[in-house]
C-alpha positions as CSV (number, residue, x, y, z in Angstrom):
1,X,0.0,0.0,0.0
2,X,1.9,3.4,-1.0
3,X,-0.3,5.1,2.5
4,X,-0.4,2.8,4.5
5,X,-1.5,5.1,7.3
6,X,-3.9,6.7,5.6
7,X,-7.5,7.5,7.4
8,X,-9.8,8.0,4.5
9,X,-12.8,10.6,5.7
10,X,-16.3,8.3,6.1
11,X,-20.0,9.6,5.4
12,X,-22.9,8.3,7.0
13,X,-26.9,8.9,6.0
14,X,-29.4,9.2,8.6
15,X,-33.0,10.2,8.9
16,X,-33.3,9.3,4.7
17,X,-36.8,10.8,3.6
18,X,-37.9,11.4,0.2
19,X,-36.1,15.2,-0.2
20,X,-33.8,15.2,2.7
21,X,-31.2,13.7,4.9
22,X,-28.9,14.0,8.0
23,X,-25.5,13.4,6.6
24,X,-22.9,12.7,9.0
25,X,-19.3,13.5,8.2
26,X,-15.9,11.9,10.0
27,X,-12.7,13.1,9.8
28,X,-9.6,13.9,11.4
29,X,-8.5,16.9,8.8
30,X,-9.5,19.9,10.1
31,X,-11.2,22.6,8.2
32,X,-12.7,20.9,5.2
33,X,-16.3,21.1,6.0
34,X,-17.0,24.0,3.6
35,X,-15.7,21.5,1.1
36,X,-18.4,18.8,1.6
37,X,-20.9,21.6,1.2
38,X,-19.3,22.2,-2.2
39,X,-19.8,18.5,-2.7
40,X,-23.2,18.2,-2.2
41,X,-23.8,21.1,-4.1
42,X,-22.0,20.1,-6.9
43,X,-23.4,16.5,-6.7
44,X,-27.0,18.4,-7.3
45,X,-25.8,20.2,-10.1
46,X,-24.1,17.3,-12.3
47,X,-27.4,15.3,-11.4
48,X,-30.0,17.8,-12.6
49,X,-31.1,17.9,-8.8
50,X,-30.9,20.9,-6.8
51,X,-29.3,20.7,-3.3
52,X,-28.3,22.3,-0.5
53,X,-26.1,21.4,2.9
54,X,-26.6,23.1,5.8
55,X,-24.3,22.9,8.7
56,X,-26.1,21.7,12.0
57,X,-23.0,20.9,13.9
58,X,-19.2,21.4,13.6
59,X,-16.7,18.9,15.6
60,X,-14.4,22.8,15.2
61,X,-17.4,23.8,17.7
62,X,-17.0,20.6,19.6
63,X,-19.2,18.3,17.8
64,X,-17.8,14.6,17.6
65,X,-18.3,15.0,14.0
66,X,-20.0,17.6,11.4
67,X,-22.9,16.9,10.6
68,X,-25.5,18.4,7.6
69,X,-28.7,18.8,7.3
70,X,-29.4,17.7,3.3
71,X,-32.2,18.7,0.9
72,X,-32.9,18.5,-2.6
73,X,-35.7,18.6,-5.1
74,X,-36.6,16.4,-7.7
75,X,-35.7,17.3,-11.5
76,X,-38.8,18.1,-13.5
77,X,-40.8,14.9,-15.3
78,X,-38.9,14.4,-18.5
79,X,-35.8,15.5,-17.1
80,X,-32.3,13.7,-17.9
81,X,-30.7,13.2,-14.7
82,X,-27.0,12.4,-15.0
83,X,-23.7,13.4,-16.7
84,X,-23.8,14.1,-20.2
């Protein structure tokens, strides 16, 4: 393994409804949680579904973890949902 002490981040979904979830972020980097609300923003766009992250706790504001609050709407009927 060329890292062989590498600690990948992990994601966890909880609280999965039809336009939202809890999304549960681990990591020991610091700083990089405006980053995962790039993500999930960018996951929307490239899908052709809007969605937003909002922060609901920070482990920088002594949270174990950060965790979002996720929500996104459907693309319209007829919509092609996916990379082009």
């Amino acid at each position: 393994m060329i890292y062989p002490n590498l600690a990948p981040p992990r994601f966890e979904c909880h609280d999965i409804a039809d336009t939202s979830m809890s999304l549960h972020y681990f990591t020991h980097r610091p700083g990089l949680t405006d980053f995962v609300v790039g993500i999930v923003q960018g996951l929307g766009k490239l899908y052709n579904t809007p969605a937003t992250a909002n922060i609901v706790a920070m482990k920088t504001a002594g949270a174990d973890h950060d965790i979002f609050a996720v929500n996104w709407t459907h693309p319209e009927k007829g919509a092609s949902v996916g990379p082009a």
